[in-house]
TILUMLUM-803679 format. One record per residue (C-alpha): x, y, z; residue in three letters. Coordinates in Angstrom, 2 decimals. Layout:
<nodes>
{node {X; Y; Z}; 'ALA'}
...
</nodes>
This chain:
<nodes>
{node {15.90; 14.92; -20.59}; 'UNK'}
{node {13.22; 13.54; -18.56}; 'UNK'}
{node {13.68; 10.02; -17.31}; 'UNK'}
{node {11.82; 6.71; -17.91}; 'UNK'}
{node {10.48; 3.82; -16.19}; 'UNK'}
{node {12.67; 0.62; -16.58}; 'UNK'}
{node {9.81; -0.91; -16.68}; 'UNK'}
{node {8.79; 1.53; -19.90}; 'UNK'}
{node {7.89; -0.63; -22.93}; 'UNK'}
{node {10.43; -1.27; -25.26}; 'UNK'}
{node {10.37; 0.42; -28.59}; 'UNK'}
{node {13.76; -1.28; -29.88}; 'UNK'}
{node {14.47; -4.74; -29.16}; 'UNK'}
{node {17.88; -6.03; -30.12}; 'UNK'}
{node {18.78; -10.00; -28.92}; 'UNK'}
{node {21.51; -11.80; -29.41}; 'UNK'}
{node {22.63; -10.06; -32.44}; 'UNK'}
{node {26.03; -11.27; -34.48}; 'UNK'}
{node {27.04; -8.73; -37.14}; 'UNK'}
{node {30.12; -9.94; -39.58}; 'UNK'}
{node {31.18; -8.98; -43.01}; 'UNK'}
{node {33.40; -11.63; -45.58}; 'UNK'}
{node {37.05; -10.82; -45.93}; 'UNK'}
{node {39.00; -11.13; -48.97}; 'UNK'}
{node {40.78; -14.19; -47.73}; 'UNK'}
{node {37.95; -15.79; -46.93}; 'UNK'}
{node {37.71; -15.22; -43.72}; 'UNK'}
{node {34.64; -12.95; -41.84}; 'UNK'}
{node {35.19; -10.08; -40.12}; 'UNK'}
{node {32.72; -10.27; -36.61}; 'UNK'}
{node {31.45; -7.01; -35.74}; 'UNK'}
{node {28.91; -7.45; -32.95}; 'UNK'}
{node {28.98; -10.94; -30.63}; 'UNK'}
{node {25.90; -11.57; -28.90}; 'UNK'}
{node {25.17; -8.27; -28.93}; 'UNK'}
{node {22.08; -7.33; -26.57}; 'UNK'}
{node {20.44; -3.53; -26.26}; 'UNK'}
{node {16.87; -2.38; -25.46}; 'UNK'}
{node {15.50; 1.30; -26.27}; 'UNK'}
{node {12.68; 2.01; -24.11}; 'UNK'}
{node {9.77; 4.25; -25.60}; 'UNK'}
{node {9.90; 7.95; -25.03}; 'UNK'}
{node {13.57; 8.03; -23.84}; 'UNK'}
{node {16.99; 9.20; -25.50}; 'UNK'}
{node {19.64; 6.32; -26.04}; 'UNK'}
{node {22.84; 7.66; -26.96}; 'UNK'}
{node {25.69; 5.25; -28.50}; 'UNK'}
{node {28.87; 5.62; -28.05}; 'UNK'}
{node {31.77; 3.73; -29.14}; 'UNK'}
{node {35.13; 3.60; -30.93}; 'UNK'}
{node {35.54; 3.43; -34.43}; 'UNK'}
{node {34.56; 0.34; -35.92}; 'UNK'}
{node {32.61; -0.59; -33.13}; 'UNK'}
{node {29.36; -1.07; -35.33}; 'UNK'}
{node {27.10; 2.43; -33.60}; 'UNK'}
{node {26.10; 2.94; -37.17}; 'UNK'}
{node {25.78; -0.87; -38.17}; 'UNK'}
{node {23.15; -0.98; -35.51}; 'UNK'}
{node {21.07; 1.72; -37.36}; 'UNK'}
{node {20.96; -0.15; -40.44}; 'UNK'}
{node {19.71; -2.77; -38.70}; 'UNK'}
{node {16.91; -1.13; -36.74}; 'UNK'}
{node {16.11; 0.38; -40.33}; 'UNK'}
{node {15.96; -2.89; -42.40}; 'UNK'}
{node {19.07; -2.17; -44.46}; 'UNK'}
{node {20.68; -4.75; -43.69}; 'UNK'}
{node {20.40; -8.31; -41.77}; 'UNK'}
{node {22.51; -9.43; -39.00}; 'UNK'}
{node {23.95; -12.80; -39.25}; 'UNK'}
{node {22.42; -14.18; -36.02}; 'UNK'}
{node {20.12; -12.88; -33.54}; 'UNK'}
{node {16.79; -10.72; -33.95}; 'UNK'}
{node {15.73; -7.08; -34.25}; 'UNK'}
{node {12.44; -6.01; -32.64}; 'UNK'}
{node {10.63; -2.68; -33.94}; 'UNK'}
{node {7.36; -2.06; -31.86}; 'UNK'}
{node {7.25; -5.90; -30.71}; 'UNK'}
{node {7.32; -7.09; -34.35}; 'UNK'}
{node {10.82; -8.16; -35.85}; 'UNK'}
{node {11.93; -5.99; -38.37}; 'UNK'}
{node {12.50; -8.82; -40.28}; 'UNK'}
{node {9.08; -9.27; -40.89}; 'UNK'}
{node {7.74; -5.89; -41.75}; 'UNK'}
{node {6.89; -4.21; -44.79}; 'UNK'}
{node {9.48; -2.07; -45.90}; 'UNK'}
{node {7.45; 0.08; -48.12}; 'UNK'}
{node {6.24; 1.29; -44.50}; 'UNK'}
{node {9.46; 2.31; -43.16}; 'UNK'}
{node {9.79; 5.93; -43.22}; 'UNK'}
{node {6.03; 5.22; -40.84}; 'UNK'}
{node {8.06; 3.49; -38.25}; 'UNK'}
{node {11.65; 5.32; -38.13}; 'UNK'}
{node {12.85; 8.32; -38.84}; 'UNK'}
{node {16.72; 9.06; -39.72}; 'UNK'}
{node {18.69; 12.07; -39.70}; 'UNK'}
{node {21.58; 11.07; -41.20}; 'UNK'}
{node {24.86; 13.17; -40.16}; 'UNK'}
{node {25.24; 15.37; -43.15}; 'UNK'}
{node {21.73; 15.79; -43.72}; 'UNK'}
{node {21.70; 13.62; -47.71}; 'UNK'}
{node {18.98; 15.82; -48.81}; 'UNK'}
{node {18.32; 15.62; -52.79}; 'UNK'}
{node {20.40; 18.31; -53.85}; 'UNK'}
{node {18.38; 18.32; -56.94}; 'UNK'}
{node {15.23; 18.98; -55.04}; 'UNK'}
{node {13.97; 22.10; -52.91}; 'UNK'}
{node {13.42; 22.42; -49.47}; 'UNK'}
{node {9.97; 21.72; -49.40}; 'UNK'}
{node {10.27; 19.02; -52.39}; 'UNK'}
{node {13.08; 16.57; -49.65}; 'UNK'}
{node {10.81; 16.88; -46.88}; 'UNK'}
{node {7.88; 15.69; -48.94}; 'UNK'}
{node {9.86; 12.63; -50.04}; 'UNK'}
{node {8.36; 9.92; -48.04}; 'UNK'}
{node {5.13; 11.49; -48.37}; 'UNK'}
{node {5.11; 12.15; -52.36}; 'UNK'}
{node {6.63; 8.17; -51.87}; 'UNK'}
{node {3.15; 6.77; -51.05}; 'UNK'}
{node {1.58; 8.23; -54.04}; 'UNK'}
{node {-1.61; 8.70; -53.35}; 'UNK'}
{node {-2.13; 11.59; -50.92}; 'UNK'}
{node {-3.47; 15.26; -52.76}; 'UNK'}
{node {-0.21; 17.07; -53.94}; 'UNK'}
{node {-2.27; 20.56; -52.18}; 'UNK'}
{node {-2.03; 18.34; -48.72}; 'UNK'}
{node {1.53; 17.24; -49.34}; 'UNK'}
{node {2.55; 20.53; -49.64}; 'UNK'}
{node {0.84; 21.58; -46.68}; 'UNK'}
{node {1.75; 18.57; -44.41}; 'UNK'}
{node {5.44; 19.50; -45.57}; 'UNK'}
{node {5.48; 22.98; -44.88}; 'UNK'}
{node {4.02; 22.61; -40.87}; 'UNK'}
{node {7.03; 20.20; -40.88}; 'UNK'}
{node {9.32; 22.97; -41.89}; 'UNK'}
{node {8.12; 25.36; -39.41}; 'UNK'}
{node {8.37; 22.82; -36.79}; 'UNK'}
{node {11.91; 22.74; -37.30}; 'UNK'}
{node {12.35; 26.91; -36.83}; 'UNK'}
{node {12.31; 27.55; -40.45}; 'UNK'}
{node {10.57; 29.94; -42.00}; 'UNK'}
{node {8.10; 29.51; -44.90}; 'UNK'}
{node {10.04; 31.88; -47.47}; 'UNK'}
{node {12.99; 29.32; -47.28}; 'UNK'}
{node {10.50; 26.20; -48.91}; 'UNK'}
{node {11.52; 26.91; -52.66}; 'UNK'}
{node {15.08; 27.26; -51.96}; 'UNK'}
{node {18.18; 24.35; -52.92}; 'UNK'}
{node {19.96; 22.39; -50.08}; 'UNK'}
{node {23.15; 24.76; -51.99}; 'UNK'}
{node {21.35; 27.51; -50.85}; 'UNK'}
{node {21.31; 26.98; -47.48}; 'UNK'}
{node {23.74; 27.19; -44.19}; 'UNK'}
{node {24.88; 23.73; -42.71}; 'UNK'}
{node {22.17; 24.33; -39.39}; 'UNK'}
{node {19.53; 24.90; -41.77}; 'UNK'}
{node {20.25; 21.37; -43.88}; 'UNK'}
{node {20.49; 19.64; -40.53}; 'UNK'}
{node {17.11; 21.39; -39.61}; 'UNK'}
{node {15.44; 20.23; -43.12}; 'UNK'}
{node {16.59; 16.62; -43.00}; 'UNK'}
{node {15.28; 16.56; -39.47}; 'UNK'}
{node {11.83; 18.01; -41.04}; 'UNK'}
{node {11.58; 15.13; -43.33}; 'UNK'}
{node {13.10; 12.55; -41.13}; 'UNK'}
{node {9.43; 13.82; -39.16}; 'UNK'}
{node {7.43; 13.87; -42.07}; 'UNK'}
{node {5.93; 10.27; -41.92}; 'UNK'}
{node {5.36; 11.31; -37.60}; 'UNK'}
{node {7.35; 8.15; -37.33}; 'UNK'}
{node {7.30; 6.96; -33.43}; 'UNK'}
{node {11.63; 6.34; -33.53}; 'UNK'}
{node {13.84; 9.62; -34.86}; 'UNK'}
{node {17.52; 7.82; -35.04}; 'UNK'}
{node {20.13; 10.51; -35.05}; 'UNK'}
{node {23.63; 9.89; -37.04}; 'UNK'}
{node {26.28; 12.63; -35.48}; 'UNK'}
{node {23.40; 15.20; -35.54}; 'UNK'}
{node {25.70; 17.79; -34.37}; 'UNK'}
{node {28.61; 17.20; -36.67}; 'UNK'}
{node {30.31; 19.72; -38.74}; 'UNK'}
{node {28.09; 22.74; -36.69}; 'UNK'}
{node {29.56; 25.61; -34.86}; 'UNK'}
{node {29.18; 25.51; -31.06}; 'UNK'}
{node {26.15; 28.24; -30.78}; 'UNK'}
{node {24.81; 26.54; -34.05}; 'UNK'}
{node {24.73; 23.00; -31.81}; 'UNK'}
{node {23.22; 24.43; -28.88}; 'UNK'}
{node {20.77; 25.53; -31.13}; 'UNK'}
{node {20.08; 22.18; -32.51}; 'UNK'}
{node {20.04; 20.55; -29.23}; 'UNK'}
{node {17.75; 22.79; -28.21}; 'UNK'}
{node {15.54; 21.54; -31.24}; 'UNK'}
{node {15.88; 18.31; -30.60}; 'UNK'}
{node {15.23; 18.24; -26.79}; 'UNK'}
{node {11.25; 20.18; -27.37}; 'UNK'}
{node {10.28; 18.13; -30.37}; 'UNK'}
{node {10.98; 14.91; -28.33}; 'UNK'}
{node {9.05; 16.33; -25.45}; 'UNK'}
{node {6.57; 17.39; -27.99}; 'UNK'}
{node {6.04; 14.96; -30.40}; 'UNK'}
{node {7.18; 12.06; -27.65}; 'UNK'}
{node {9.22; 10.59; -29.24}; 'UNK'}
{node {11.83; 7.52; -28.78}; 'UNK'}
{node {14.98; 8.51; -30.42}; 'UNK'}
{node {18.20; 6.61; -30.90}; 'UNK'}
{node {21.11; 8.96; -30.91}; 'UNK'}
{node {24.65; 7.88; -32.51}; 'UNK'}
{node {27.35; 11.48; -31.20}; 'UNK'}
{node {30.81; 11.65; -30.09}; 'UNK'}
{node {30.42; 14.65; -29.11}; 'UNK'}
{node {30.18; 15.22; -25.18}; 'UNK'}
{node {28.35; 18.08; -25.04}; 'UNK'}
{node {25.36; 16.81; -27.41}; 'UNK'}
{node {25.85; 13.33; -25.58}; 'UNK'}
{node {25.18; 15.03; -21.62}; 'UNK'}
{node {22.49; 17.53; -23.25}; 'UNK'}
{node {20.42; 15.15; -24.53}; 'UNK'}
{node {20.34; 11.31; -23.40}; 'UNK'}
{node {18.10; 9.69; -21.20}; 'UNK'}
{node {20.84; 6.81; -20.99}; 'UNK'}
{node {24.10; 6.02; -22.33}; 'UNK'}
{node {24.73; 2.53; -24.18}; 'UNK'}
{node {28.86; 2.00; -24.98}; 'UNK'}
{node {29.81; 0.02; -27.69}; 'UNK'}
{node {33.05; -1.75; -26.87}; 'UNK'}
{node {34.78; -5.70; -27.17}; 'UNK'}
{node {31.58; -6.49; -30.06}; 'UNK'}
{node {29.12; -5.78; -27.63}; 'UNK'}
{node {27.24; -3.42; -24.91}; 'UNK'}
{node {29.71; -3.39; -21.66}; 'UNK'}
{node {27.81; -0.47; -20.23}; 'UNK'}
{node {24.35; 1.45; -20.36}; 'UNK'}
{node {22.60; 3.69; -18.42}; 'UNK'}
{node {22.57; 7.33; -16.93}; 'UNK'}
{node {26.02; 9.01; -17.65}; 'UNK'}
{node {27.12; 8.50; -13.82}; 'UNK'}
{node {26.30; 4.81; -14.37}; 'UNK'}
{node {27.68; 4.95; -17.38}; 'UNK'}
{node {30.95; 6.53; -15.70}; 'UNK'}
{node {31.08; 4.09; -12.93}; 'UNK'}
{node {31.76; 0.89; -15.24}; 'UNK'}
{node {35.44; 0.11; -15.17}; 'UNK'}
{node {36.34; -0.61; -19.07}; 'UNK'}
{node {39.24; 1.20; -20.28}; 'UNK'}
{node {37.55; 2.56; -23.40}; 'UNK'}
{node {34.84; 4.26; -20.83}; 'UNK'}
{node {37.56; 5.72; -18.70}; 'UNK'}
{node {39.20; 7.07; -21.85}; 'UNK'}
{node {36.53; 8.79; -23.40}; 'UNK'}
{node {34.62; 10.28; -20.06}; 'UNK'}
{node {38.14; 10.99; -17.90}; 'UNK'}
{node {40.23; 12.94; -20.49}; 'UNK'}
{node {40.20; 16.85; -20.31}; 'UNK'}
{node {37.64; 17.12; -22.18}; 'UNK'}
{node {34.97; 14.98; -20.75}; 'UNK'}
{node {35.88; 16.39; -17.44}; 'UNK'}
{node {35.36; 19.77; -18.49}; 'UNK'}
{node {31.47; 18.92; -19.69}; 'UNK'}
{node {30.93; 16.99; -16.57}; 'UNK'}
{node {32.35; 20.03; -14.14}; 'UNK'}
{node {30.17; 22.37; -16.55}; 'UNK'}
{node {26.86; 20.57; -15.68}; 'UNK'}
{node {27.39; 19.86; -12.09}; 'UNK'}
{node {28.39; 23.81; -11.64}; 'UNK'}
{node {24.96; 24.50; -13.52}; 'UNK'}
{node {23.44; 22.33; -11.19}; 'UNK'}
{node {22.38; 19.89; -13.96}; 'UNK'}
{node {22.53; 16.54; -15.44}; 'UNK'}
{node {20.68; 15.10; -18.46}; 'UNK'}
{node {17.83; 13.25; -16.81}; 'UNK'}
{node {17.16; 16.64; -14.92}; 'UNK'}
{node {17.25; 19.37; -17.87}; 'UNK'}
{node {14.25; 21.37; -17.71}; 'UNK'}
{node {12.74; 22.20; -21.63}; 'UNK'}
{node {14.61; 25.23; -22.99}; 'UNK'}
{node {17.49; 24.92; -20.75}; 'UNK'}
{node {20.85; 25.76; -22.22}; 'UNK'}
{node {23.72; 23.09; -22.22}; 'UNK'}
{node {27.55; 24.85; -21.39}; 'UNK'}
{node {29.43; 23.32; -24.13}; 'UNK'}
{node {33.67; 23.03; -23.46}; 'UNK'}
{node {35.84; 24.03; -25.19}; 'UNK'}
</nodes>
């Protein structure tokens, strides 16, 4: 992916943010502490993070679903706080990681959702703003009618991506939006991914633990680790930071692997050109 300016306006402004949930004794479990994270416009932030570490927590937040206990949330300089939520799907877009399409529903009737939501737009133009989402996702018009059952696990990723777009929402945030598909399938979603942000220029906020997806696509790199951010930037910055979840995750086999594959291919994520494959390890 291309890089951005640090001085790029921020789409996503998180400050100070305290996350906790009660325990059964009485007690509060603390999630995030002071937690502080910026997502500049037009680039790809990538979280990564053990489990528990509050990477999907985060989402919720950005999305309104939930409050933290301290701290704020900024959406396109207003707090989310403060916005309508009937205009959400306008604002952010979410792909969650297996796909939570309407299984009751066809293709073209869960990528309409949002739209069919506002109520007042001509069903003939819902249809049609629906189906130019489906073709921007590589699918073809003949699979519209079909069931979510019907369909192979790349192609439900590709739909709930079509109606995470519906709305043209300025943020895409991405739950594990490789999980579960085989490696050529992934590639082929990454591929996706990487021309409809250069194309629709987007911000997205990407949640993977996947390496491969993680080096293919992100601008920067925030790590989720202690109940806050101890590290963000390119993956070399990233890589740099001496945290002992950070040398776990990037130094085992593994992330070695994806690292030696990029450098061999002469690339790194803030240097892919559009259309340019990502070697995935094994």
């Amino acid at each position: 992916m291309s890089t951005h300016a640090a001085d790029a306006p921020l789409a996503v402004d998180i400050r100070g943010v305290w996350t906790t949930f009660p325990l059964a004794n009485g007690g509060e479990q603390v999630v995030h502490q002071d937690l502080d994270l910026g997502v500049r416009q037009g680039e790809v932030l990538s979280l990564v993070g053990g489990s528990g570490t509050g990477k999907t927590t985060l989402m919720r937040h950005i999305l309104g679903l939930e409050t933290p206990a301290r701290g704020t949330v900024t959406l396109m300089g207003q707090p989310v706080a403060a916005q309508d939520p009937r205009h959400a799907a306008t604002r952010v877009g979410m792909l969650f990681q297996q796909g939570a399409l309407f299984s009751a529903f066809s293709v073209l009737d869960n990528i309409a959702f949002g739209l069919n939501e506002w109520g007042h737009l001509p069903r003939a133009l819902v249809r049609e703003m629906a189906m130019v989402k489906l073709q921007m996702v590589g699918l073809e018009a003949k699979h519209a009618d079909k069931r979510p059952s019907d369909l192979s696990g790349g192609m439900v990723k590709r739909v709930a991506l079509a109606r995470a777009l519906a709305m043209d929402p300025p943020l895409l945030l991405l739950d594990e939006p490789t999980a579960g598909l085989d490696p050529q399938g992934a590639d082929d979603f990454c591929d996706l991914l990487r021309s409809l942000h250069q194309e629709l220029g987007l911000t997205v906020m990407m949640v993977t633990h996947d390496l491969d997806t993680l080096l293919a696509l992100s601008s920067r790199i925030a790590v989720l680790a202690d109940r806050r951010v101890v590290a963000v930037g390119t993956a070399r910055e990233v890589m740099a930071v001496r945290h002992p979840f950070i040398q776990a995750y990037f130094g085992g086999g593994r992330g070695q692997r994806a690292l030696q594959a990029l450098d061999t291919a002469t690339t790194w994520p803030d240097a892919v050109p559009p259309g340019t494959p990502t070697p995935r390890t094994p």
